[in-house]
C-alpha positions in Angstrom: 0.0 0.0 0.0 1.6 3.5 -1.0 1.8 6.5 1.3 -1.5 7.9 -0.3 -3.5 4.8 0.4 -1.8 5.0 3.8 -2.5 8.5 4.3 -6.6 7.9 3.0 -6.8 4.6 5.3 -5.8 6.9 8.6 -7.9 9.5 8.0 -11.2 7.3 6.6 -10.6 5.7 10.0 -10.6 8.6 12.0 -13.6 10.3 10.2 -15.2 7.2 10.9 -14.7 7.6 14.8 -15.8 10.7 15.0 -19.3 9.7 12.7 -20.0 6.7 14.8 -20.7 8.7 17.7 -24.6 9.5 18.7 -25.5 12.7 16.4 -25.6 15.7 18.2 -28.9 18.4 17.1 -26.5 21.7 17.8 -25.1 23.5 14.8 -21.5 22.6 13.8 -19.0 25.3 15.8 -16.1 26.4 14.8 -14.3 23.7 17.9 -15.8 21.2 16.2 -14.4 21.7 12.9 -11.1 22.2 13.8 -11.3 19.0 16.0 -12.5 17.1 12.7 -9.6 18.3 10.5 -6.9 17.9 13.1 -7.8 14.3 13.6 -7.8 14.0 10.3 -4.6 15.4 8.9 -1.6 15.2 10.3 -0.2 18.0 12.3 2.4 20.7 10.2 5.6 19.6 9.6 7.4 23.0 9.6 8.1 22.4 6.1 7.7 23.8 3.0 5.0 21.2 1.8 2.6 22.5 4.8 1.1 24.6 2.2 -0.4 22.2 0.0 -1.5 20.0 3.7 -3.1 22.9 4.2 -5.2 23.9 1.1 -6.1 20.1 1.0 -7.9 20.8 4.8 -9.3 24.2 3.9 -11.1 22.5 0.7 -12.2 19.4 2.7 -13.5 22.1 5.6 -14.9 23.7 2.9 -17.0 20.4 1.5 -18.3 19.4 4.9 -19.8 22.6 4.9 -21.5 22.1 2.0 -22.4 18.4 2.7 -23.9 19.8 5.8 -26.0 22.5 4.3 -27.3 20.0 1.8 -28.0 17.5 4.6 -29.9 20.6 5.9 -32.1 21.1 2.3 -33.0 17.6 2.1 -34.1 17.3 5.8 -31.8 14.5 6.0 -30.2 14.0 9.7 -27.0 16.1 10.8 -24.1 14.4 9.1 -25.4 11.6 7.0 -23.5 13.0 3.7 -20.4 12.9 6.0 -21.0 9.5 6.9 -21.8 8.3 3.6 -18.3 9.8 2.3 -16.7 7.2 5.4 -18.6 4.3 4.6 -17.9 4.8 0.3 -14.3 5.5 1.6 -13.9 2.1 3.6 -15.3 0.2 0.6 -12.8 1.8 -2.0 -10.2 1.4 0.0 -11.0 -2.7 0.4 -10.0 -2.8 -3.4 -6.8 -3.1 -2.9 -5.9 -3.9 -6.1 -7.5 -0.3 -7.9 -5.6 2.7 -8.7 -6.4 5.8 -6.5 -7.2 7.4 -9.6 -9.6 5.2 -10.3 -10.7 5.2 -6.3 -11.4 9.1 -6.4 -13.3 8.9 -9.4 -15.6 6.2 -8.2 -15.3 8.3 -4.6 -16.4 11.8 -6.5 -19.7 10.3 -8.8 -20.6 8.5 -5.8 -20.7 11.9 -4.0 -22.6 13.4 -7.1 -25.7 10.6 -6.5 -25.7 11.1 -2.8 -25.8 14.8 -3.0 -28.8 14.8 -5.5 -30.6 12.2 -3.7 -33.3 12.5 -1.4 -34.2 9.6 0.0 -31.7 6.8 0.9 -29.1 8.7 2.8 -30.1 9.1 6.6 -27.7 8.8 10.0 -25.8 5.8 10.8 -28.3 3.1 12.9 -27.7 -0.2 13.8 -26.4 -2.3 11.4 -29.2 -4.6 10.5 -28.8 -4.9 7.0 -28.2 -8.0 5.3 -25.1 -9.4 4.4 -25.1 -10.4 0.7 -22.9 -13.9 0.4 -21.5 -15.2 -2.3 -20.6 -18.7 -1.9 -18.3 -20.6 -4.3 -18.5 -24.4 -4.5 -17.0 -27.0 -6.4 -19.8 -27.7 -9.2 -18.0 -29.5 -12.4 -15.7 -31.2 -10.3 -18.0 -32.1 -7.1 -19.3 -36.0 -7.0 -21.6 -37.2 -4.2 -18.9 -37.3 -1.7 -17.9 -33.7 -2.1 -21.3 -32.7 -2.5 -21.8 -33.8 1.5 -19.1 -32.3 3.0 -19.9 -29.0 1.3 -24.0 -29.7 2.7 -22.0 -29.6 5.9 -19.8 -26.6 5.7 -22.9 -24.7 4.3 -24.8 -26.0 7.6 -22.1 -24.6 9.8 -22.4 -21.1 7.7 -25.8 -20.9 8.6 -25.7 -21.7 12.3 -24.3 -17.5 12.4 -26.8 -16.1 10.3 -27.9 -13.6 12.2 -24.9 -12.8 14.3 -24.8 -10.1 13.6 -26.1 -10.1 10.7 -28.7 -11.4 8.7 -27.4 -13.5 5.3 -28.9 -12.9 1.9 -26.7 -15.8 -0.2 -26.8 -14.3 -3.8 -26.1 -17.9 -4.8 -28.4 -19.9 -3.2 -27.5 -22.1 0.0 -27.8 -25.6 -1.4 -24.8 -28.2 -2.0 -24.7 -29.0 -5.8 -22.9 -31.3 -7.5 -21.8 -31.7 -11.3 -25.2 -33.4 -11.7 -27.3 -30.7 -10.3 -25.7 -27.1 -10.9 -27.0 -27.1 -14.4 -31.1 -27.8 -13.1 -30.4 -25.4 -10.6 -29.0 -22.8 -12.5 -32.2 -23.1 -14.9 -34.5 -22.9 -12.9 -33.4 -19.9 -10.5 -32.5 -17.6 -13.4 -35.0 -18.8 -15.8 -32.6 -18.9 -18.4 -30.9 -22.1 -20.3 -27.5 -23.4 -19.7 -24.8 -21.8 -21.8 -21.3 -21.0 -20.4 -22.2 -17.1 -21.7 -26.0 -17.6 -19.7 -24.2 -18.8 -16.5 -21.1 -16.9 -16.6 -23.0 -13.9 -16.7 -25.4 -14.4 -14.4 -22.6 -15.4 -11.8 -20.8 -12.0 -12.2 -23.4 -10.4 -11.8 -24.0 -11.9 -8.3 -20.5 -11.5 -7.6 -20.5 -7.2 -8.0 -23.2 -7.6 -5.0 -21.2 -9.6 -2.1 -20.2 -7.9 0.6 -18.5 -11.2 1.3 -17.0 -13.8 -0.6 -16.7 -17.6 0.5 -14.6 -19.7 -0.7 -15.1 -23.6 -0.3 -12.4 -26.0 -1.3 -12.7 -29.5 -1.0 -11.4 -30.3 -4.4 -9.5 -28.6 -7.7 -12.0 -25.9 -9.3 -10.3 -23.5 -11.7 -14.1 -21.8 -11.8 -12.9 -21.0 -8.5 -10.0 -19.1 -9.6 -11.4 -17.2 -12.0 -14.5 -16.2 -9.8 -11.8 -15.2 -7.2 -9.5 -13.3 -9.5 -12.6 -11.2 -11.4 -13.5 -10.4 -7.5 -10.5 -9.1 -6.7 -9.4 -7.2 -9.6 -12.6 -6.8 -11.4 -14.9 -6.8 -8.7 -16.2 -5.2 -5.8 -12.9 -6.8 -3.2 -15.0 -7.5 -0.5 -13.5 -9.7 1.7 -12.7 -13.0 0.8 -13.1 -16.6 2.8 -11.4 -19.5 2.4 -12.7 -22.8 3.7 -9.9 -25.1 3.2 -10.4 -29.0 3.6 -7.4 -30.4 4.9 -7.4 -33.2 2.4 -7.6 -30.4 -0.6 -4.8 -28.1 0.8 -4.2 -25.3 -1.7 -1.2 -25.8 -4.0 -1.5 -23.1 -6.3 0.7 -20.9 -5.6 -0.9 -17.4 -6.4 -3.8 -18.3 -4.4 -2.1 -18.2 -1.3 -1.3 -15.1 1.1 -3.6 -12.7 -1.1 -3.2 -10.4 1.8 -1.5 -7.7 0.3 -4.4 -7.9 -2.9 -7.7 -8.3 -0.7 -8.7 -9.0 3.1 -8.6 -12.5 3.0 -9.2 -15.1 5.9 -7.5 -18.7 5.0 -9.9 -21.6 7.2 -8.8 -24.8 7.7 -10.9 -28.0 8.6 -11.4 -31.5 9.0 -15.1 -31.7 10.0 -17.4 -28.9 8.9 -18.0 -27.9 13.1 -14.9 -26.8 13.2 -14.9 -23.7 11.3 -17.6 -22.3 14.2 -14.9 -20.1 15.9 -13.6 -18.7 12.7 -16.8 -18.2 10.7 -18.1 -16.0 13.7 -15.2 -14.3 14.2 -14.9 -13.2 10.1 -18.3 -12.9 10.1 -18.3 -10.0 13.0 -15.7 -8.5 11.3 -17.7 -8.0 7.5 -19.0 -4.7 7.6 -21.9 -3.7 5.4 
């Protein structure tokens, strides 16, 4: 990660601090402003490049304000543009594998829509929301065997739905096998099989997840190309492998994506024991 992504990763996670505090009804002061941008941006140096630091804070002063006002004209609660630009921030940032140019484009039309709108924009509540799953199985590859162990895992995944949040699976929650994917696949999308049909329809699914699950229990290069659109096509959301020991991953460019995606690698012999480490990525999946 460069020292812009660095430098946008502090100060989205400070912005974020101060946003996911109770809304207060008073006007904005000027205390409160200056306490924003100095938590922020990082104190002056004393150098000659504190000049641009500190145009960059005037003209980010001088967007709250306006994101504030507009909050005001819609009759939208105090701060929700200011928390919309933290939550659109944290989900750039997750694609790891995008340019920042391409990160502040995305960042600025995103800012257009919310601006304009006026419904859909409101002040952080609890976070109830669905978490939209996409799960990856084997399908071409899986027999009868495979096709049990991954009813398990997908048993286990279910036992947290709910905690905390609730689970919309964008690809259905039933273990198929290279017998089945192709009736199933017909009659949820109402299409007929074709590569084109299916492979489209998949991607599609895939640009919604807010979370994507992996599960290995055999070769799949569907798999791998699923998993590499996700990352650098894709929305990055983070990623979950769940790893059966007797199908360890050998490829080596599937392993330690860290530094591409926020990825969690799951290992397991018997489908119950993934519970500690499904609840504990699951907590961590934001919406």
């Amino acid at each position: 990660m460069g020292s812009i992504d660095r430098f946008i990763l502090t100060g989205s996670a400070e912005l974020a601090r101060c946003f996911d505090t109770p809304y207060r009804q008073r006007p904005w002061a000027q205390r409160d402003v200056v306490a924003l941008m100095d938590r922020v941006y990082p104190p002056p140096s004393g150098k000659p490049g504190d000049r641009a630091a500190l145009r960059q804070q005037l003209s980010s002063a001088f967007l709250a304000g306006v994101a504030e006002s507009q909050d005001a004209l819609m009759l939208r609660p105090r701060g929700s543009l200011a928390a919309a630009s933290v939550d659109e921030a944290r989900a750039l940032l997750k694609n790891r594998a995008a340019s920042q140019g391409d990160r502040l484009w995305h960042a600025f039309m995103a800012g257009a829509r919310a601006g304009r709108a006026t419904t859909g924009v409101a002040a952080p509540a609890a976070d109830t929301a669905e978490l939209k799953l996409f799960i990856r199985q084997p399908l071409t590859e899986s027999g009868l065997a495979q096709q049990a162990l991954i009813a398990g895992v997908l048993e286990r995944i279910e036992q947290h739905n709910g905690a905390p949040h609730g689970f919309h699976y964008l690809t259905g929650h039933q273990a198929e096998s290279s017998d089945t994917f192709r009736a199933s696949f017909e009659a949820e999308s109402g299409q007929p099989f074709t590569p084109q049909n299916f492979r489209t329809w998949r991607l599609a699914r895939l640009a919604q997840a807010d979370a994507f699950v992996n599960i290995r229990v055999g070769m799949s290069e569907s798999s791998a190309f699923e998993l590499s659109y996700h990352v650098f096509r894709g929305a990055c959301t983070p990623v979950l492998f769940l790893v059966w020991k007797h199908a360890p991953i050998k490829t080596t460019l599937l392993k330690d994506l860290g530094n591409l995606c926020d990825v969690t690698y799951l290992e397991f012999e018997h489908a119950d024991d993934l519970d500690a480490g499904l609840a504990e990525f699951f907590r961590r999946c934001k919406r």
